[in-house]
VOBA-1610 file (N, C-alpha, C; in pm, whole numbers, padded with zeros to 5 digits, always signed):
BEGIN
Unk+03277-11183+05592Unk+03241-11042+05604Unk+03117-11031+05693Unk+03153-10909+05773Unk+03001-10904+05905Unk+02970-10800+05866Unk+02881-10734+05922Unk+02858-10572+05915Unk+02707-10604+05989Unk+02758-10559+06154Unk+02662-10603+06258Unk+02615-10449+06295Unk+02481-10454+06235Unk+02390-10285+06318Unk+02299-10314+06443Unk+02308-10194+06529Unk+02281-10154+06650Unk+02251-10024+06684Unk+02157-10011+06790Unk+02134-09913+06798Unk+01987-09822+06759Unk+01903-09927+06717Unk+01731-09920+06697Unk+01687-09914+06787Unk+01549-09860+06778Unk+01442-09896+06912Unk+01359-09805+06893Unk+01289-09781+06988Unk+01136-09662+06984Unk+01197-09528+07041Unk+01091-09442+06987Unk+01176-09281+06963Unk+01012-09248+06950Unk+00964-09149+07009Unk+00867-09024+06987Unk+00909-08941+06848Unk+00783-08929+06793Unk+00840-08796+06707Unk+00928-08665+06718Unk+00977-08661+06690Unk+01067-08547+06682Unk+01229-08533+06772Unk+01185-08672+06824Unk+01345-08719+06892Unk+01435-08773+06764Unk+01541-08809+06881Unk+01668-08833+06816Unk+01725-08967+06844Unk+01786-09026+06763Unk+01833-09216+06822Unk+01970-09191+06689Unk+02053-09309+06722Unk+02170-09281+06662Unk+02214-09470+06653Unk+02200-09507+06512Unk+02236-09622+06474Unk+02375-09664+06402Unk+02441-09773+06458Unk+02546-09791+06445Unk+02573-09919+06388Unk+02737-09898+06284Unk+02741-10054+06237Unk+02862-10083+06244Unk+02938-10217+06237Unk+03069-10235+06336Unk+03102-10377+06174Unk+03179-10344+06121Unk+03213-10412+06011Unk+03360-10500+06038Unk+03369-10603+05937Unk+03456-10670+05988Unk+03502-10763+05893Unk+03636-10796+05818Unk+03599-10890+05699Unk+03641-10784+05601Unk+03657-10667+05591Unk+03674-10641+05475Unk+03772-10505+05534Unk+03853-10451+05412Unk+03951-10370+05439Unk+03833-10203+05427Unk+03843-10206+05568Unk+03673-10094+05595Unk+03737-09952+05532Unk+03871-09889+05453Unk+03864-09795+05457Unk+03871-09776+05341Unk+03865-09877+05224Unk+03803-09869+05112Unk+03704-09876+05057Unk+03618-09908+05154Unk+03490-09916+05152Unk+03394-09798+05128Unk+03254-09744+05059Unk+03202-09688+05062Unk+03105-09736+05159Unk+03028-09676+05281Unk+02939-09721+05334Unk+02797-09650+05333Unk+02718-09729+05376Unk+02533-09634+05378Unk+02459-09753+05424Unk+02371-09639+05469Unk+02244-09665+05549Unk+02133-09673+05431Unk+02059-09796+05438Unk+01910-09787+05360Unk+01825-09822+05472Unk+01705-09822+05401Unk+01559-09819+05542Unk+01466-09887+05408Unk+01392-09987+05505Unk+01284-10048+05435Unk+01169-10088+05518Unk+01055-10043+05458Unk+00898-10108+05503Unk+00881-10201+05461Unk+00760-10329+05499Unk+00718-10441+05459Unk+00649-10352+05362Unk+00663-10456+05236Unk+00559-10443+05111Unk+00666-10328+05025Unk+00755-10263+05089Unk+00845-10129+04985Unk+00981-10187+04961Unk+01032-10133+04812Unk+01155-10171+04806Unk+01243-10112+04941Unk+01336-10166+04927Unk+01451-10096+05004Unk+01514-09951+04954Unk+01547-09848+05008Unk+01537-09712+05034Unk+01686-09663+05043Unk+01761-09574+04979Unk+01888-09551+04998Unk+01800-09386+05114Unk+01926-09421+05202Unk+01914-09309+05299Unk+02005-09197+05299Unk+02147-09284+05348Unk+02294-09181+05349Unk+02398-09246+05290Unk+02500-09164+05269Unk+02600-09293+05225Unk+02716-09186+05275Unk+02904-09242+05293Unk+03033-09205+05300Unk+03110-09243+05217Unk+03185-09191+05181Unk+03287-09202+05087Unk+03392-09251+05214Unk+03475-09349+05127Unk+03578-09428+05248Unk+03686-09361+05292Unk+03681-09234+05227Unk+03789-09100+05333Unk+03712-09034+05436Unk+03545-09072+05431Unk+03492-08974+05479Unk+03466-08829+05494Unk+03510-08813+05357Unk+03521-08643+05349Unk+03370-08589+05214Unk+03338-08710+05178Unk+03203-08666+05074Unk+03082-08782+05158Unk+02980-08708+05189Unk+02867-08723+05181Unk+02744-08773+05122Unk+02621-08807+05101Unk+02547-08811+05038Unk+02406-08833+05090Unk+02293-08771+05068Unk+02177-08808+05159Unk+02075-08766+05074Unk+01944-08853+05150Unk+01868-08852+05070Unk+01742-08701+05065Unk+01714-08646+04970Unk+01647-08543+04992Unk+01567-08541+05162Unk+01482-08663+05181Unk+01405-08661+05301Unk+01439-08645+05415Unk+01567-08648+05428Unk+01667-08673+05564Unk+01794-08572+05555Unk+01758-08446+05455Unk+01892-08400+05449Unk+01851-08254+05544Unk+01974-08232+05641Unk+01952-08137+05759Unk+01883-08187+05915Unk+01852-08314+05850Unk+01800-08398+05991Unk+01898-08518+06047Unk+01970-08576+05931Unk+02035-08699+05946Unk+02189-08652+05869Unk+02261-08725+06003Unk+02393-08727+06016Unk+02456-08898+05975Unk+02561-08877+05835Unk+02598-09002+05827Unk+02768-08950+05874Unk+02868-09040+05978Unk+02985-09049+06008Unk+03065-09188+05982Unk+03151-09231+05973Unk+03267-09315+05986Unk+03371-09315+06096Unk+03447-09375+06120Unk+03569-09438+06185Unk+03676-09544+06199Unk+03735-09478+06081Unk+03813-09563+05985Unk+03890-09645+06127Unk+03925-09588+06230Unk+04034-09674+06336Unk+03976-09790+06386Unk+03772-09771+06436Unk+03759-09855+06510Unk+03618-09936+06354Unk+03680-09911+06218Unk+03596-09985+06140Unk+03415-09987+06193Unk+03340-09847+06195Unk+03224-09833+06208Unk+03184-09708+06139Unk+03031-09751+06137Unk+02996-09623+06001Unk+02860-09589+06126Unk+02793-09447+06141Unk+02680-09443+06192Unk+02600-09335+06134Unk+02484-09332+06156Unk+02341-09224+06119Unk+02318-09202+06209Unk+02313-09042+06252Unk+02232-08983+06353Unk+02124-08959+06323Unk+02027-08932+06392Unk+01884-08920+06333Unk+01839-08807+06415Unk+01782-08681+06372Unk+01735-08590+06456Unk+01602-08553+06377Unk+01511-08491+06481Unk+01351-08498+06431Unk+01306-08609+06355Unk+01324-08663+06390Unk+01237-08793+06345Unk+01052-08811+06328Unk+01044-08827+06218Unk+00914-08882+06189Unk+00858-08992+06184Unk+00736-09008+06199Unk+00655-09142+06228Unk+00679-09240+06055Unk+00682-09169+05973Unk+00707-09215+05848Unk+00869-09278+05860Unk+00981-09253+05961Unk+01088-09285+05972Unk+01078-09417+05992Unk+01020-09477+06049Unk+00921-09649+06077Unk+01007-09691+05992Unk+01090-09809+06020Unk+01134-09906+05916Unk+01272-09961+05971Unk+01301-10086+05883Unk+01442-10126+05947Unk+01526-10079+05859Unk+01670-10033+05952Unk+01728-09977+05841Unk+01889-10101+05856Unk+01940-10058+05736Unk+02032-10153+05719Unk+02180-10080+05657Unk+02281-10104+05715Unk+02434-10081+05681Unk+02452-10161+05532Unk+02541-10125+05438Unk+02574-10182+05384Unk+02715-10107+05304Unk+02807-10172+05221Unk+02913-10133+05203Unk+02939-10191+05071Unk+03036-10148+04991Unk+03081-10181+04864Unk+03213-10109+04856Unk+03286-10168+04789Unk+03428-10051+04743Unk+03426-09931+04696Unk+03499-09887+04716Unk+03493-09737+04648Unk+03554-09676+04524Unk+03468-09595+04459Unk+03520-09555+04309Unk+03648-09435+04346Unk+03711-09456+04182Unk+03821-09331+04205Unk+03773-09229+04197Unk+03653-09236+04096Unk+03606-09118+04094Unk+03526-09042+04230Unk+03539-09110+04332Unk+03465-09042+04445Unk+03254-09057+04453Unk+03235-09127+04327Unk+03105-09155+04309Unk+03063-09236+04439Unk+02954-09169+04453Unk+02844-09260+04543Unk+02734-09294+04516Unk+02724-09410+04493Unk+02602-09525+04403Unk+02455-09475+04539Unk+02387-09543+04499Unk+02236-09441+04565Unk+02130-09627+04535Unk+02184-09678+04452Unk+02145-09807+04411Unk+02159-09939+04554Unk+02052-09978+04576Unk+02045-10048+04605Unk+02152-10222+04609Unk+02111-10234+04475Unk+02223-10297+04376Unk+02335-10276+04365Unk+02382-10182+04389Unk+02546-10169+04398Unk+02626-10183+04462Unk+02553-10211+04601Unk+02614-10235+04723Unk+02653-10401+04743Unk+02790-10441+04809Unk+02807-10573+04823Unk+02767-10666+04905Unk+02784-10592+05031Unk+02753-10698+05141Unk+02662-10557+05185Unk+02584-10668+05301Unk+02464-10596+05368Unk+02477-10664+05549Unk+02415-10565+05644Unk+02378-10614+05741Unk+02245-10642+05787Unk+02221-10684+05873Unk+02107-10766+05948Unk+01963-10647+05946Unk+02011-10516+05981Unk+01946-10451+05994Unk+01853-10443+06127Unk+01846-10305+06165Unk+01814-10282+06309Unk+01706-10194+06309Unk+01581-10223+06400Unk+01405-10152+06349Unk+01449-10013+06398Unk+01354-09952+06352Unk+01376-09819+06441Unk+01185-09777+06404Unk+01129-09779+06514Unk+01016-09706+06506Unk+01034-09580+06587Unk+00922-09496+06549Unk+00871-09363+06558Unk+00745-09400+06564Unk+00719-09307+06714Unk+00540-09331+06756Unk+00528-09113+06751Unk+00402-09155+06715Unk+00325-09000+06720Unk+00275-08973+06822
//
């Protein structure tokens, strides 16, 4: 199982950058996928997450109306758009995936997730 992210780099405040993850190894459309973000010294951070129809959502209060989570079940990739971005946005963020419930639940846990990727920086300068 891979789940290779791309698509970090430096961004001014209040721009926009759009990170991407390209999975592989696992049957991607049962999958629930999401984005977490982590600082040195902080746990790891649930950001967004998809439900593996892509039709439910989930985001985190701080990023909701700014950040776009999508899928593409054909070409097996999940991405976060990021618009207005803040200097507090600083951190690497990381793809990760787990199966999906019947009930349509989306875990917010760190821990619940199976596999993880490499994770890709994304700073924000002021």
């Amino acid at each position: 199982v891979q789940l290779q992210a791309s698509g970090g780099g430096l961004v001014q405040a209040g721009g926009s950058l759009r990170v991407s993850c390209a999975a592989s190894g696992i049957t991607f459309g049962s999958y629930i996928m999401a984005w977490f973000r982590q600082t040195p010294g902080k746990e790891r951070e649930f950001v967004a997450a998809i439900t593996p129809s892509g039709l439910t959502t989930n985001y985190a209060d701080f990023v909701k109306g700014r950040f776009t989570i999508s899928r593409d079940n054909a070409k097996n990739t999940v991405s976060l758009q990021m618009n207005s971005l803040k200097p507090e946005g600083t951190a690497v963020y990381y793809c990760a995936g787990r199966i999906g419930f019947l009930s349509g639940a989306i875990p917010t846990s760190a821990n619940a997730y199976t596999y993880w990727g490499q994770g890709t920086l994304v700073t924000v300068s002021s």
